[in-house]
C-alpha positions in Angstrom: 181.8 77.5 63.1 179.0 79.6 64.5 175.1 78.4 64.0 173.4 81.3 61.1 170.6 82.5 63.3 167.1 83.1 62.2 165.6 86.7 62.1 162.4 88.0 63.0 161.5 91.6 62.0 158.3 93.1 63.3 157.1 95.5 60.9 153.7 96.3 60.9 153.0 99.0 62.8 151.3 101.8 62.2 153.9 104.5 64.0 151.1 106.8 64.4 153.3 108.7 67.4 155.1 109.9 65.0 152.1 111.8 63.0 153.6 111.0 59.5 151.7 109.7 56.1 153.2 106.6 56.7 154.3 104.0 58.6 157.9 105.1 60.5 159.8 102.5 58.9 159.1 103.9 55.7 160.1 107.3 56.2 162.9 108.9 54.3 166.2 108.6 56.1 169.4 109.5 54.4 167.6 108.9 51.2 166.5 105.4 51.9 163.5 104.0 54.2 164.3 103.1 57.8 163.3 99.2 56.7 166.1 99.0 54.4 168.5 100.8 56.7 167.9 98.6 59.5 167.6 94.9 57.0 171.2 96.5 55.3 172.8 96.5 58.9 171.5 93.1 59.8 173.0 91.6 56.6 176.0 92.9 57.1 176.1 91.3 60.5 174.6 87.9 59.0 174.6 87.6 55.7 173.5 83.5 55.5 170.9 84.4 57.8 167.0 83.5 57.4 164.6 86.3 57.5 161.1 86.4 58.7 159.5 90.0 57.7 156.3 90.9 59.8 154.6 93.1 57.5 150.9 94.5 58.0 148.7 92.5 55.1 147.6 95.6 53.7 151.2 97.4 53.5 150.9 99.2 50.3 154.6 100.5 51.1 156.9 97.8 50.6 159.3 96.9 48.2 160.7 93.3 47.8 164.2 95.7 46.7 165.1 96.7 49.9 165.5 92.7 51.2 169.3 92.3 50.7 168.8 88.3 52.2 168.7 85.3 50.1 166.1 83.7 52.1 163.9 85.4 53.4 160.0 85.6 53.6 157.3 87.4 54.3 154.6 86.9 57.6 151.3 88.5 58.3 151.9 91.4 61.0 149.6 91.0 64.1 147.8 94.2 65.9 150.6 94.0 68.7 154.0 93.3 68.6 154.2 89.9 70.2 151.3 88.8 67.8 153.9 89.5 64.6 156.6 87.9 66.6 153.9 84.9 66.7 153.0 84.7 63.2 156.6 84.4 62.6 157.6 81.4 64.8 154.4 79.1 63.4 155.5 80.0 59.5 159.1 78.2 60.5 157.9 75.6 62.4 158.5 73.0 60.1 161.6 73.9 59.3 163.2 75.7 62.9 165.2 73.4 65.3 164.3 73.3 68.8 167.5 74.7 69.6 167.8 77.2 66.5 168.7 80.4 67.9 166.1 83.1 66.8 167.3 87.2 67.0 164.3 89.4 67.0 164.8 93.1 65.9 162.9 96.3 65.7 162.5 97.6 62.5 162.8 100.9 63.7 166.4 100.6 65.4 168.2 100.9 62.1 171.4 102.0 64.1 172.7 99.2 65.7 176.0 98.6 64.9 177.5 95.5 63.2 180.1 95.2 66.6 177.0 94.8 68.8 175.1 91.9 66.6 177.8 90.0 66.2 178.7 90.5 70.4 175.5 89.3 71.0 175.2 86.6 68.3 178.7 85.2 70.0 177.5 85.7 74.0 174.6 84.0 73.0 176.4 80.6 71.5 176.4 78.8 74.5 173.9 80.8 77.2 171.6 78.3 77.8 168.5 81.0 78.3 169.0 83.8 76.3 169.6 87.1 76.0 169.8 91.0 74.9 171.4 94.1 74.0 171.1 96.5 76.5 172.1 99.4 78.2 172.8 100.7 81.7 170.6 103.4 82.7 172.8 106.6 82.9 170.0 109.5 84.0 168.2 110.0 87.0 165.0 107.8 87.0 162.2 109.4 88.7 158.7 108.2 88.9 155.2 110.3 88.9 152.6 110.3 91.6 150.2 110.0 88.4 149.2 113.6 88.6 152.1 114.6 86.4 154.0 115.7 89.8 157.7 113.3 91.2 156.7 111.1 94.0 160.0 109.5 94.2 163.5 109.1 92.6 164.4 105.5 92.0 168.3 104.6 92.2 169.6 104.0 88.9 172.0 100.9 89.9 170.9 98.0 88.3 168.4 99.6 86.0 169.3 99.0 82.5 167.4 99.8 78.7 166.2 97.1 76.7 167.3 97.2 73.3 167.3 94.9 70.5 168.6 92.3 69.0 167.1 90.0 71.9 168.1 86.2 71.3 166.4 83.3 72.2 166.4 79.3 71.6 162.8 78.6 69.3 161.3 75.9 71.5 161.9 78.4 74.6 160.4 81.5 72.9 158.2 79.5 71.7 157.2 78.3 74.8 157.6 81.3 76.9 155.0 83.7 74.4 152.3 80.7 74.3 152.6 80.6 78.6 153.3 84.8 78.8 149.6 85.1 76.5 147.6 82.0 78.0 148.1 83.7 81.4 147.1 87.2 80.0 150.4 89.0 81.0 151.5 92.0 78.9 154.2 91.1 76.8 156.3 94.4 75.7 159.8 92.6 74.6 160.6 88.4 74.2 162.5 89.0 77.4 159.9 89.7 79.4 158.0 86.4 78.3 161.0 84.6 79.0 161.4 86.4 82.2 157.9 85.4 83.4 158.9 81.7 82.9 161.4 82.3 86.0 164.1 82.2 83.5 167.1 85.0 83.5 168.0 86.8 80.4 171.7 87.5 79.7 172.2 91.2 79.4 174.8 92.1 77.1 176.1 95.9 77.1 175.2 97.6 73.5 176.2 101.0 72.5 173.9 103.6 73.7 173.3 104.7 69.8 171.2 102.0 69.1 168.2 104.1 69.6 164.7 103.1 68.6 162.7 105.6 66.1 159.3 106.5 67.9 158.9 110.2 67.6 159.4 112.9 65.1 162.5 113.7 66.4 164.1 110.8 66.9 164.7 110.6 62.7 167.1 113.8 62.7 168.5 111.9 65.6 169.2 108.5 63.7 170.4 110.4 60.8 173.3 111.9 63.0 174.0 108.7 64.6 174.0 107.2 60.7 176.8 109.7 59.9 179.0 109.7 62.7 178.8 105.3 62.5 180.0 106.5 59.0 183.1 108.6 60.4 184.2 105.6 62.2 183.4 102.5 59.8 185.3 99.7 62.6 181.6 100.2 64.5 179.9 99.2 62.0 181.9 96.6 59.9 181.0 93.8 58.3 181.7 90.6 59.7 180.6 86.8 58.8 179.3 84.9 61.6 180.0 81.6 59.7 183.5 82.4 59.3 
């Protein structure tokens, strides 16, 4: 029987790329906020699961409906994303195993499938490190000279997207965020702080739909992604971990 992982969900930001009235992960996508798309798919995926919400303390936004989870509860949001991810590790200290394996998601990715968390959830049952959904890189990278201008083309092999889910043991993340922010290193994902231990991250190949909601267009986007998942229902079926 699989372990029920614990799920952090940072979601306090402001989303102010995306020059809206609100917050991103409240805006309207087919009819329902992007929170509640994205907390529907991860029950699907783990419906026993333990929820840690990181919501900004002044969110005037939120409604308690759109948690589908039993137990679940809700964390002060921190000005960056590693400080929400923070806040939520010290509320379950006293309850979180060493070993518990914790699955951090963005709020804004409400497209990952049900196929890929439960791929991930299984890779990650025995890694002894960790690990993420990603993606190879499939365009030609280039990089700028600063002055808006190429100064080179870098070879794509190897180079892969970090996407979320990203999985890791709680005394290890733990560990890794305290080091990553004691040494003053920027911390954009949980790999990266595990990554800066000298510790290697399991990559593990997620479908290239699994986009992340940062601009205005990327909602039209996620709305066509949301309908052609709901062509093909096997991508996105429920399944019980604990089964």
């Amino acid at each position: 029987m699989s372990e029920v992982p614990w799920l952090v969900v940072p979601a306090a930001g402001r989303g102010r790329r995306m020059g809206a009235d609100r917050p991103k992960q409240y805006l309207e996508l087919q009819g329902r906020p992007v929170l509640a798309h994205t907390l529907a798919r991860l029950y699907q995926a783990f419906p026993a699961a333990r929820l840690c919400l990181c919501l900004d303390v002044d969110d005037r936004h939120f409604d308690p409906a759109w948690v589908p989870f039993a137990d679940w509860r809700r964390v002060p949001g921190g000005a960056e994303r590693v400080d929400s991810v923070t806040n939520a590790l010290e509320a379950i200290a006293g309850t979180a195993g060493e070993r518990d394996l914790v699955l951090v998601h963005d709020v804004a990715r409400p497209c990952v499938t049900v196929d890929d968390l439960v791929r991930l959830h299984a890779a990650l049952a025995d890694d002894p490190v960790g690990g993420l959904l990603a993606a190879p890189a499939a365009d030609t990278m280039k990089r700028d000279d600063g002055a808006g201008r190429v100064s080179a083309t870098e070879p794509r092999e190897g180079l892969w997207h970090a996407l979320t889910p990203q999985g890791f043991r709680y005394g290890l993340l733990c560990r890794a965020l305290r080091e990553a922010r004691a040494r003053g290193l920027a911390v954009t994902d949980e790999a990266s702080a595990v990554e800066a231990l000298g510790q290697a991250p399991r990559l593990v190949a997620g479908r290239r739909d699994n986009l992340k909601i940062t601009h205005p267009e990327d909602l039209g986007l996620a709305a066509l992604v949301l309908a052609a998942q709901a062509a093909s229902p096997s991508h996105h079926r429920g399944v019980d971990p604990s089964g």
